[in-house]
C-alpha positions as CSV (number, residue, x, y, z in Angstrom):
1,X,18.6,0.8,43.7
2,X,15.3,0.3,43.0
3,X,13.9,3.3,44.2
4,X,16.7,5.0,42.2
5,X,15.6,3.0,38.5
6,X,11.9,4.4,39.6
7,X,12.7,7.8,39.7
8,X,15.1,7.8,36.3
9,X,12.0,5.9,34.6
10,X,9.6,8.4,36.0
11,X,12.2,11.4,34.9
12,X,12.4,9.9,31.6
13,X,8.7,9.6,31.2
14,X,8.4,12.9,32.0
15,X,10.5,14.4,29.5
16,X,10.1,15.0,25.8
17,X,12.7,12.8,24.9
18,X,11.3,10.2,27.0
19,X,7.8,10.2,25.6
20,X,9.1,10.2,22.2
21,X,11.1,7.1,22.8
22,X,8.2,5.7,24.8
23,X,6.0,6.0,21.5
24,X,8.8,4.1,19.5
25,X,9.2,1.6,21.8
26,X,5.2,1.1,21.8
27,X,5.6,1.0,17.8
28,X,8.0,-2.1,18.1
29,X,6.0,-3.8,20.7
30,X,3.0,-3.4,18.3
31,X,4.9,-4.8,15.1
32,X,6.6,-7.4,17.1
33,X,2.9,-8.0,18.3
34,X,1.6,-8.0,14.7
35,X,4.2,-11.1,14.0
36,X,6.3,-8.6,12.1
37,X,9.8,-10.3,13.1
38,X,8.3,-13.3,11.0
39,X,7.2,-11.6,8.0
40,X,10.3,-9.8,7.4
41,X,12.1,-12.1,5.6
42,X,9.4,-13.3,3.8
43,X,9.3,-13.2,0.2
44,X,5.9,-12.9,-1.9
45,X,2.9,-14.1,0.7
46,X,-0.6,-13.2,1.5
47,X,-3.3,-11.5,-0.7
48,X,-2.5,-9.4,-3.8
49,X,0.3,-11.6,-4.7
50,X,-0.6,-10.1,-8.5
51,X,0.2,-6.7,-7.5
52,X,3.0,-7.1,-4.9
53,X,5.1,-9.0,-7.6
54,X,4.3,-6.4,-10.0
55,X,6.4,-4.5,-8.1
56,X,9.5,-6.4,-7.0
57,X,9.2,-8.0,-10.7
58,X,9.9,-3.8,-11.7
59,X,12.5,-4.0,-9.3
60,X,14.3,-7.1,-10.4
61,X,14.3,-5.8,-13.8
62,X,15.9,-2.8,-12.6
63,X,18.6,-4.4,-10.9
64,X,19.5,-6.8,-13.6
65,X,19.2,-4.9,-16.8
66,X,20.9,-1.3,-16.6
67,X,19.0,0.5,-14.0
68,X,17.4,2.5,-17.1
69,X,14.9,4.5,-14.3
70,X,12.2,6.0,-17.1
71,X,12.0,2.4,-18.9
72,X,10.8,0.0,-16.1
73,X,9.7,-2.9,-17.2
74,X,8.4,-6.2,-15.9
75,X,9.0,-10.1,-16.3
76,X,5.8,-10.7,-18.6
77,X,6.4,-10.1,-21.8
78,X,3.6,-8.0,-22.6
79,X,5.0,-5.3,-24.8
80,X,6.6,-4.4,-28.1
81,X,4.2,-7.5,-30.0
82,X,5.7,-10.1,-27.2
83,X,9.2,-9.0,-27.3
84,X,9.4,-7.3,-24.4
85,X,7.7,-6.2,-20.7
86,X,8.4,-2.3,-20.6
87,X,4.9,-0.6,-19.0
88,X,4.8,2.1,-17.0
89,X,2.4,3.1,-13.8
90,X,3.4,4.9,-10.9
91,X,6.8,6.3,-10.5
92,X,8.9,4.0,-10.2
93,X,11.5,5.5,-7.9
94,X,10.4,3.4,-5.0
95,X,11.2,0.2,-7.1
96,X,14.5,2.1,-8.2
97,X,15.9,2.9,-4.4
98,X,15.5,-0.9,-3.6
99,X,17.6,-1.9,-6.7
100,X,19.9,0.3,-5.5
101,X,20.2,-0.9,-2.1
102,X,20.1,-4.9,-3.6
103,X,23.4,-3.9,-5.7
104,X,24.7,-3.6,-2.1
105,X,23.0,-6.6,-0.5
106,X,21.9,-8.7,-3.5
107,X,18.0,-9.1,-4.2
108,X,16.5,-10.2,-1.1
109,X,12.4,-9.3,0.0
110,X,14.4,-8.6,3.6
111,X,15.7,-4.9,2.5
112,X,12.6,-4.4,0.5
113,X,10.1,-5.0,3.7
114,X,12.7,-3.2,6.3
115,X,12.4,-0.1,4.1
116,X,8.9,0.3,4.0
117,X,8.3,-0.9,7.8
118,X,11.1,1.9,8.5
119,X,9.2,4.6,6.5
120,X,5.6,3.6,8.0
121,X,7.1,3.7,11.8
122,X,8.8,7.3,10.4
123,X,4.9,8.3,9.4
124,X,3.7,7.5,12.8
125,X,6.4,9.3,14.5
126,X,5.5,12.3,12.4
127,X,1.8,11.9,13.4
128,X,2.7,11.9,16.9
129,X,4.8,14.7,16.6
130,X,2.2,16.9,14.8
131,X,-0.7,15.6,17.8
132,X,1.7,16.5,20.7
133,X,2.0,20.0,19.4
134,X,-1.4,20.5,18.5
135,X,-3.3,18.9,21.6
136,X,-0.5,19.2,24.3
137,X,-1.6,16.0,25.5
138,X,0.1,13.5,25.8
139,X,-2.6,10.8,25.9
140,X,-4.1,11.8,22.4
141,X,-0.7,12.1,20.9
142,X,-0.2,8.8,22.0
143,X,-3.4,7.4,21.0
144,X,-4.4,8.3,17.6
145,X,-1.3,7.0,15.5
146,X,-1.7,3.4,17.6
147,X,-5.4,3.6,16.3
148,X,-4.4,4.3,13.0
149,X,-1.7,1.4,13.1
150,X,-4.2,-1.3,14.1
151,X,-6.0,-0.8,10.3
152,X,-5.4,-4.0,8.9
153,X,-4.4,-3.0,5.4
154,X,-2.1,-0.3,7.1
155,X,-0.3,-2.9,8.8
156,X,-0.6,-5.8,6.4
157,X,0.9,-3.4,3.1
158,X,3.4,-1.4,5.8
159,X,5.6,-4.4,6.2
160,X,4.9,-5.4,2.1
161,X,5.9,-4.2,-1.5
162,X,3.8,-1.7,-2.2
163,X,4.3,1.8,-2.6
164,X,0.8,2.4,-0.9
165,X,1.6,2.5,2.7
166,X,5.3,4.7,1.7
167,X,2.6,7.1,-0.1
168,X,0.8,7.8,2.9
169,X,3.5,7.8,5.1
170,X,5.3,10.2,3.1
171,X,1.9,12.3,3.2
172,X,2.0,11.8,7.2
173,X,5.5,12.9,7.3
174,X,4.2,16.3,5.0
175,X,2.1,17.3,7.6
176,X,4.6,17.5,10.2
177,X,6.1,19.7,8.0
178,X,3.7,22.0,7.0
179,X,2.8,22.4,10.5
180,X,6.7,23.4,11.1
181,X,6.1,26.0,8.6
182,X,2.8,27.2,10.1
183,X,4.7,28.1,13.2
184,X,7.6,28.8,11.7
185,X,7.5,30.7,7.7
186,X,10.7,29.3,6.6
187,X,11.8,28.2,2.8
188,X,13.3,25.0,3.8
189,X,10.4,24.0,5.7
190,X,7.5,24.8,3.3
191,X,9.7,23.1,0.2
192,X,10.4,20.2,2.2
193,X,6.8,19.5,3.2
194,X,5.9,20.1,-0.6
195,X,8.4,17.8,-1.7
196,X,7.2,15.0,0.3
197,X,3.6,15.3,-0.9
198,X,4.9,15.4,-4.5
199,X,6.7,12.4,-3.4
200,X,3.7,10.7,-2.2
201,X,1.4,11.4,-4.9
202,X,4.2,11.0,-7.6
203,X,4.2,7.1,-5.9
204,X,0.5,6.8,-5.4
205,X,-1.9,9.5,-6.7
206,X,-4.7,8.8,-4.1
207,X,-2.3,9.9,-1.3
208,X,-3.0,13.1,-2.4
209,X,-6.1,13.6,-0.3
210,X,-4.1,16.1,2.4
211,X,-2.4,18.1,-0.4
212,X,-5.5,18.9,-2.1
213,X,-7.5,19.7,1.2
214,X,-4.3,22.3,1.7
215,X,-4.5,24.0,-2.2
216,X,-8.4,24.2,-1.5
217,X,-6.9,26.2,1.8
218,X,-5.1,28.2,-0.2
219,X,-7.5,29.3,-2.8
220,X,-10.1,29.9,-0.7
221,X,-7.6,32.5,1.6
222,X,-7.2,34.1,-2.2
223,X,-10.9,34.9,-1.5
224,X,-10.4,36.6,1.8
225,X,-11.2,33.7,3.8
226,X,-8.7,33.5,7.2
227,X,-8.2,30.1,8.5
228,X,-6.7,30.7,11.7
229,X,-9.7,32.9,13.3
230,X,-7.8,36.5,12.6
231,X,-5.1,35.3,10.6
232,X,-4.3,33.6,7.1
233,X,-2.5,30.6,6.8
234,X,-1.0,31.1,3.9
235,X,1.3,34.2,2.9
236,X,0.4,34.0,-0.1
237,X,4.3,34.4,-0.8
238,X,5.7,33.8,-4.5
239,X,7.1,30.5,-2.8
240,X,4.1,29.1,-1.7
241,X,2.6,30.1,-5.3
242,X,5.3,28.2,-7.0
243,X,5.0,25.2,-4.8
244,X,1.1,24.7,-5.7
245,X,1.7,25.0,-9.0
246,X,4.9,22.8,-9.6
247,X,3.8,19.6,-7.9
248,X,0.6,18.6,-9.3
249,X,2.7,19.8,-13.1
250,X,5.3,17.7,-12.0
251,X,2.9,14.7,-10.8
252,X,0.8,15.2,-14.2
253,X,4.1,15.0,-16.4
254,X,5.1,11.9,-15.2
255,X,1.5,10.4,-15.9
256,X,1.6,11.9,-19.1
257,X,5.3,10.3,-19.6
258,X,3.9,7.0,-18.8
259,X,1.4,7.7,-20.8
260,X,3.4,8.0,-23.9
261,X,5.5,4.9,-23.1
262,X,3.2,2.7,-22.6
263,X,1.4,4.1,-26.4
264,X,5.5,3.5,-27.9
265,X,5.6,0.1,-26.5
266,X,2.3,-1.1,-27.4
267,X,0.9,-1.9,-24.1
268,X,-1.7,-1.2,-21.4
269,X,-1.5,-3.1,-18.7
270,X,-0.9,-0.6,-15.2
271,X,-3.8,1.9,-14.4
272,X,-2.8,5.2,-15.4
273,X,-6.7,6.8,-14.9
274,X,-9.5,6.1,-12.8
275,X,-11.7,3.1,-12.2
276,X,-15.1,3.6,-11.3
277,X,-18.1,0.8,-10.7
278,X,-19.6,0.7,-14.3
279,X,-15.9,-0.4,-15.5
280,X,-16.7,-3.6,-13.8
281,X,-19.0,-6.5,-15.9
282,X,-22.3,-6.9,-15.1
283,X,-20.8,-10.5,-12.8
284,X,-18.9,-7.9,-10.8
285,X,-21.4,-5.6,-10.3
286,X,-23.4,-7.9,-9.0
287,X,-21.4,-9.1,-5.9
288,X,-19.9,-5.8,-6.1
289,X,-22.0,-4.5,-2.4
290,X,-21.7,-7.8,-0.7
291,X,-18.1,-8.7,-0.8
292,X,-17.2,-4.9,0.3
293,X,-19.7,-5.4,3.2
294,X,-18.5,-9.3,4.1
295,X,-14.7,-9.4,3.4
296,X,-13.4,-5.7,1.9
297,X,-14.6,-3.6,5.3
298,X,-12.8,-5.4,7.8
299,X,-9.3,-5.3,6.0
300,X,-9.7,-1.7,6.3
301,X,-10.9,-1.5,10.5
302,X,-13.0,-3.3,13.3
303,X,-16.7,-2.3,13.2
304,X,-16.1,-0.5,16.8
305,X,-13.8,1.8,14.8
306,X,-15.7,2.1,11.7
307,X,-18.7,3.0,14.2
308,X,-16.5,6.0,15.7
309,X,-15.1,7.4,12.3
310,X,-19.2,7.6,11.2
311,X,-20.3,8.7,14.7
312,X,-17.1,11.5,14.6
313,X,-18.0,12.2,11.1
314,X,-21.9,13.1,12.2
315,X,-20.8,14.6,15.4
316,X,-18.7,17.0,13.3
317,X,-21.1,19.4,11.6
318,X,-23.1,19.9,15.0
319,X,-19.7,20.7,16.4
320,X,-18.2,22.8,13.3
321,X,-19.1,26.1,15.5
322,X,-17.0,24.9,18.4
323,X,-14.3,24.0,16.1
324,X,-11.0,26.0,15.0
325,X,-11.4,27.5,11.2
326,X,-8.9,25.3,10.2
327,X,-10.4,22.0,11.6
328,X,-13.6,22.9,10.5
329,X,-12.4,22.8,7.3
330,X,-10.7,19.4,7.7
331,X,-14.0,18.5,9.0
332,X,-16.0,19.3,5.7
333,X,-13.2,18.9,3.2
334,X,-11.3,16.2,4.3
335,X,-14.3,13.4,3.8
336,X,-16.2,15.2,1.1
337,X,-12.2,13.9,-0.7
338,X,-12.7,10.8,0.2
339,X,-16.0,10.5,-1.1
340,X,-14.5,11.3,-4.5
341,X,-11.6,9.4,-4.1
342,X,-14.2,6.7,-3.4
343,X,-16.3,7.6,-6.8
344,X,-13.3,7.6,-9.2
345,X,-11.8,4.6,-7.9
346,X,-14.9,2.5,-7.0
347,X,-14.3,-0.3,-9.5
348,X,-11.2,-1.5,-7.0
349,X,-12.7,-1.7,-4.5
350,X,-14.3,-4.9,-5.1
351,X,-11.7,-7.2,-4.2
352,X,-8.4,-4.5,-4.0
353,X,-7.9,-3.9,-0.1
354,X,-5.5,-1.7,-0.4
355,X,-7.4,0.7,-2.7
356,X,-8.9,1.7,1.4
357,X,-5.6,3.1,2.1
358,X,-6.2,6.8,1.2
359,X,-9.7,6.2,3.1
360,X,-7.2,6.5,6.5
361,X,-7.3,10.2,5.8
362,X,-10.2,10.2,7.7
363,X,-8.9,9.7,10.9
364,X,-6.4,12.6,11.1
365,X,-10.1,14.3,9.3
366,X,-12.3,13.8,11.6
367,X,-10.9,12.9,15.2
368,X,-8.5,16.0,15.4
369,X,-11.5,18.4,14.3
370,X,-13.7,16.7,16.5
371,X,-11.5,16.6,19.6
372,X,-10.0,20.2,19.3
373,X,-14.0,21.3,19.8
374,X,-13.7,19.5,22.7
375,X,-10.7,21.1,23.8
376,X,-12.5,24.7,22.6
377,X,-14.9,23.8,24.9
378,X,-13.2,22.4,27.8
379,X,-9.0,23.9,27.8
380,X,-8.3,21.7,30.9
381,X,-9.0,18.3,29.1
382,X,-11.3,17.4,31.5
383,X,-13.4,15.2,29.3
384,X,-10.2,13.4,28.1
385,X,-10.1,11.8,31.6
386,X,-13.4,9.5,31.6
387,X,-12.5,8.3,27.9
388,X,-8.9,7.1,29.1
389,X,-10.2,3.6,29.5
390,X,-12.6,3.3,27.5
391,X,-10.4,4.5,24.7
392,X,-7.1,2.1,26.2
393,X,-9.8,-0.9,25.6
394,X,-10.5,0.5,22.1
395,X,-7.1,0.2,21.7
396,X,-6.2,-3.0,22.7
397,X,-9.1,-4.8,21.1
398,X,-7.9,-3.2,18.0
399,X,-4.5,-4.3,18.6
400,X,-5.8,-8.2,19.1
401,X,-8.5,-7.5,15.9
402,X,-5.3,-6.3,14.0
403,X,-2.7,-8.7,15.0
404,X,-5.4,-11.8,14.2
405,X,-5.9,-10.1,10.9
406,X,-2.5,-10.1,9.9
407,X,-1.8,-13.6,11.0
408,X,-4.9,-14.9,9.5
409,X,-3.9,-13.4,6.6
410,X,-0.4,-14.7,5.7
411,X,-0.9,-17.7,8.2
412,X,-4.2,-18.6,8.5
413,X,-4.6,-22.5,7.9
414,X,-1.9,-22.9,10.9
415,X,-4.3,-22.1,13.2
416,X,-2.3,-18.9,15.0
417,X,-5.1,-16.5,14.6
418,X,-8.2,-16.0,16.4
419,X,-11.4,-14.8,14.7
420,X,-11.7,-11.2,13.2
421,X,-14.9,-10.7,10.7
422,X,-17.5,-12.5,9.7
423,X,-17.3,-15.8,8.4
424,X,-16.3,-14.7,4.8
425,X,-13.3,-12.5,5.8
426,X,-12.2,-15.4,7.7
427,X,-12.6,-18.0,4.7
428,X,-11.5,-15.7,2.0
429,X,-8.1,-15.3,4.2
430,X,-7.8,-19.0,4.8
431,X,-8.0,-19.8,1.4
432,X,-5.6,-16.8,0.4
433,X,-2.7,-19.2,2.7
434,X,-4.0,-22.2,1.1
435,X,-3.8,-20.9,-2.4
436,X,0.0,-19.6,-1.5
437,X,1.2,-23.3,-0.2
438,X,-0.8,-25.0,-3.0
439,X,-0.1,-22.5,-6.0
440,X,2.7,-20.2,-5.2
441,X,5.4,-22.0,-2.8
442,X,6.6,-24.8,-4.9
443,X,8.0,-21.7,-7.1
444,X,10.1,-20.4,-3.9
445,X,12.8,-23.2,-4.6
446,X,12.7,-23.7,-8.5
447,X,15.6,-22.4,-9.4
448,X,17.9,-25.8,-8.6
449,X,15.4,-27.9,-10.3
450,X,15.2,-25.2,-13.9
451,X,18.8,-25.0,-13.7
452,X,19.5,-29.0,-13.5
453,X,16.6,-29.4,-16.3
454,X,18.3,-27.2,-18.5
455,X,16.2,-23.8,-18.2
456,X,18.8,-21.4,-18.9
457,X,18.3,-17.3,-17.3
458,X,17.4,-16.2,-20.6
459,X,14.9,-18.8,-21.4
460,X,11.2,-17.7,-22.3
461,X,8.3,-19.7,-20.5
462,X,4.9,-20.2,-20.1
463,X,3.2,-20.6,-17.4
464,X,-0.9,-20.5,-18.2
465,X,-2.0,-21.7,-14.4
466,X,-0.4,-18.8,-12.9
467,X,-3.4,-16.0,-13.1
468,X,-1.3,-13.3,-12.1
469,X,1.0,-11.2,-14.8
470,X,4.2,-11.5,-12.8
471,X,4.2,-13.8,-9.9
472,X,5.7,-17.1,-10.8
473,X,7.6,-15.1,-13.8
474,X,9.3,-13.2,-11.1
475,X,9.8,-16.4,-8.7
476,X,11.6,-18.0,-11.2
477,X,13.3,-15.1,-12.4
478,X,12.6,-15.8,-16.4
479,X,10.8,-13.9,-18.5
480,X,7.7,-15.4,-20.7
481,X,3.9,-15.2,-20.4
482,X,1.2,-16.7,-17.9
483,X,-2.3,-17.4,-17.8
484,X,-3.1,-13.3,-18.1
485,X,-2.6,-13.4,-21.2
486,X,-5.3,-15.9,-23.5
487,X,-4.1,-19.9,-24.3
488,X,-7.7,-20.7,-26.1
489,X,-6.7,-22.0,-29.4
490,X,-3.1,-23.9,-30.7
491,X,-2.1,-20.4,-32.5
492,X,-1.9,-18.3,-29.5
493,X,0.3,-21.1,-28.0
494,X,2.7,-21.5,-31.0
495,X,3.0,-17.6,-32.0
496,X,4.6,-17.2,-28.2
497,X,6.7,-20.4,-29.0
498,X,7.8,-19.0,-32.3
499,X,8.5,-15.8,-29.9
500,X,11.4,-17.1,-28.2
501,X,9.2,-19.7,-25.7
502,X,11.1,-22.4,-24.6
503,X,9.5,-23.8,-21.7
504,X,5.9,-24.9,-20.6
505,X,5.4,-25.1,-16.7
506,X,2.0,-26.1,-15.3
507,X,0.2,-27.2,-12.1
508,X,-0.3,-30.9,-12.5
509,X,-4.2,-30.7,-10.8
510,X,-5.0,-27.9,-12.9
511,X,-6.8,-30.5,-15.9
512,X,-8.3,-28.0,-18.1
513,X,-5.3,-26.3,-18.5
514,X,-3.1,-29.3,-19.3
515,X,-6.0,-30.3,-21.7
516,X,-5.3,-26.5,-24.1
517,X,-1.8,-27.2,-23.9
518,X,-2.4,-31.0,-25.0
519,X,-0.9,-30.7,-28.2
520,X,2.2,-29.2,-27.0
521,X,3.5,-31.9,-24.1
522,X,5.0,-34.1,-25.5
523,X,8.4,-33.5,-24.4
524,X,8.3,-33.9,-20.8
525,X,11.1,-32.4,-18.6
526,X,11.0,-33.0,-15.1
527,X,9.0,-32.6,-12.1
528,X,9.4,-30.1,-9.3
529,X,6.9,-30.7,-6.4
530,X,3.1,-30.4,-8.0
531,X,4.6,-28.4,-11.0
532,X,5.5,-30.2,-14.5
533,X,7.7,-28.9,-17.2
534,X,8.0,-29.7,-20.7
535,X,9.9,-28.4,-23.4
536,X,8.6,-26.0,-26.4
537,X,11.9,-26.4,-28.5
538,X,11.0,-28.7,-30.7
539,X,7.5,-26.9,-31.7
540,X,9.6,-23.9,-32.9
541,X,9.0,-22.4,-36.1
542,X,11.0,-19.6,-36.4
């Protein structure tokens, strides 16, 4: 019996639809590893609680009022002079599909986080895919898109609600595509890969890295230059013409629509343009170097792999000889669009982790180029051999730095991680969990407590110790302001009191707030944990 199980497994192993579920199964282990069956069902937690309820705020919105998909709009009441949150950003169609599934299941984080795990393992698989065809190896095939899953911000936002991680999965998922098409010149192919990039840059702009690198491709074969040694890549075919030209028009009119909203509605609020380092005050500037060096770096990847994407990226331009054309133009183009990437969107950088996303372009850019000129140089993988451990215990301390990382990161003060960083990350991550029990979970179980008070679904409230636009506006599913917006004088209080405010809700240790609102508590309402609630109503005006 045994001997019988050994020789299916071994079968199995040995065939292509073995290794392909062999690489899925790895993918589970490694998200079961990353403490993925725990974050599932969780709701808003961990860093960039501004942004990730930004987005499920759009979603909410979506799913309660009409799901109108070119008017999203968010709980803050930001636009129209106070009267209403429509603002545009990115396409919205991410936000739209999960209101769609949640009139099915209901609102629930659950659907949201399945979604885009279940896209970012579809990414992966499409990497995979593209590596087993291009390398015939099985041990770089497997190797690479496990690499690429042990970047901390890839994991941390592939399980989350952003549309970052979707964009470059969607990207990922091109490429498999477009190498379909390279083999094979078929419509459906080439329109499908095109699609998906207009997909991912329609959802995040920066995702675009691997479609421009191809249209640079493509113009430069206009010039006579052949990519694949004797032989274009491109056709140059009235399809493949019509394809460059449509998605970045398409991409463009949807900025310019947002544009245009956001002008009619009186608001500016999402980014719609680029960000560089002298948007930032002269406070941010300053620290601007050292928190990207102390905390920033090592969401993005260890220092071992940080050290082999430089040591790759040098290694390339002695190599570019040995390489395929088509890798050594990955090799010079792929980084030198990271760099500007980098340039235009410098100012996020700061304290954004997610803004290094787009930078994972550089693996695919510079390990593929660097090991087909090994392959060039070597066809019967000899050198592969030697680097199999080494590059297994690469692997697996990446795996540990990773999976510490995410814990530390949505679970930190509980003591289930185990160092990754310097001490900064580790204390800016610590406090990230603290902030969330402190600040952000007393919100998670409001909605008893509003609705016993008297805090009716269409109430308006303030909330000025909430920093964020959305975040406890979204938790207690009620529309009003927060501390974005400015409380400095009695006026600015009463004119959003005269605009339909009926509520005040504040953290009872935040003193300097409670002192600006002093004028306006004397009605007190309840208490709910550390938060306090008084009512507005009777300072009404209007």
């Amino acid at each position: 019996m045994k001997a019988l199980m050994f020789t299916f497994m071994k079968k199995l192993a040995q065939s292509q639809k073995g290794k392909k579920l062999i690489f899925i199964l790895l993918l589970l282990l490694t998200g079961y590893f990353f403490g993925y069956y725990k974050l599932i069902g969780e709701g808003l937690i961990g860093d960039h609680i501004w942004r990730q309820a930004d987005g499920l705020s759009i979603a909410q919105n979506f799913y309660q009022h009409g799901m109108r998909f070119f008017e999203p709009e968010i709980h803050n009441q930001v636009a129209d002079h106070g009267f209403s949150g429509k603002s545009a950003g990115e396409f919205p169609l991410w936000y739209y599909l999960q209101a769609v599934v949640w009139k099915l299941t209901g609102p629930t984080p659950f659907t949201f986080r399945l979604f885009s795990l279940i896209l970012t393992f579809i990414g992966l698989f499409a990497f995979y895919r593209v590596l087993q065809q291009i390398f015939k190896n099985d041990w770089v095939a497997f190797i690479l898109p496990l690499l690429l899953f042990t970047s901390p911000v890839y994991a941390i936002y592939g399980i989350s609600f952003l549309t970052d991680v979707p964009a470059f999965s969607l990207s990922l998922i091109a490429w498999y595509y477009i190498y379909l098409y390279f083999t094979k010149r078929t419509q459906k192919r080439l329109w499908t890969a095109m699609i998906l990039f207009g997909l991912a840059g329609l959802l995040k702009i920066s995702s675009l890295i691997g479609f421009v690198f191809l249209l640079l491709v493509f113009v430069l074969e206009l010039f006579g230059f052949k990519s694949l040694k004797n032989k274009f890549l491109f056709a140059k075919s009235q399809s493949e013409w019509l394809a460059f030209i449509i998605i970045p028009v398409v991409i463009a009119s949807w900025y310019f629509y947002a544009r245009w909203f956001n002008h009619v509605h009186q608001v500016n609020y999402f980014l719609t343009g680029i960000w560089t380092y002298f948007d930032l005050n002269p406070a941010e500037q300053k620290d601007y170097l050292g928190n990207i060096r102390d905390v920033m770096l090592y969401a993005f990847y260890s220092k071992s792999v940080l050290f082999l994407l430089l040591f790759g990226w040098i290694a390339n331009f002695f190599l570019l000889g040995k390489m395929p054309r088509f890798a050594m133009l990955a090799a010079l183009i792929v980084p030198v669009g990271v760099i500007l990437y980098v340039i235009l969107w410098s100012g996020a950088f700061r304290n954004h982790d997610y803004y290094f996303i787009p930078l994972l372009h550089l693996m695919p850019g510079i390990f593929i180029p660097f090991l087909l000129s090994f392959k060039r140089i070597d066809k019967q993988d000899n050198f592969l051999r030697p680097l199999k451990v080494l590059t297994l215990v690469l692997l697996g301390y990446n795996m540990f730095y990773c999976g510490s990382f995410v814990y530390m990161r949505h679970y930190g003060h509980r003591g289930e991680f185990i160092m990754a960083g310097p001490s900064e990350s580790v204390f800016a991550n610590k406090y990230i969990v603290k902030n969330h029990e402190t600040h952000w979970k007393p919100f998670k179980a409001i909605d008893g407590f509003l609705t016993k008070a008297g805090v009716q679904p269409e109430h308006k409230v303030i909330c000025p110790t909430d920093i964020t636009i959305n975040a406890s506006l979204y938790l207690m599913n009620r529309n009003g302001w927060t501390g974005f917006q400015s409380w400095d004088n009695d006026s600015a209080i009463q004119q959003k009191i005269d605009l339909g405010a009926f509520w005040l809700i504040v953290h009872e240790e935040e003193n300097a707030v409670l002192s600006a609102f002093q004028n306006f508590t004397e009605f007190p309402a309840g208490r709910h944990h550390n938060l306090l609630l008084f009512d507005l109503r009777p300072y009404r005006k209007t």
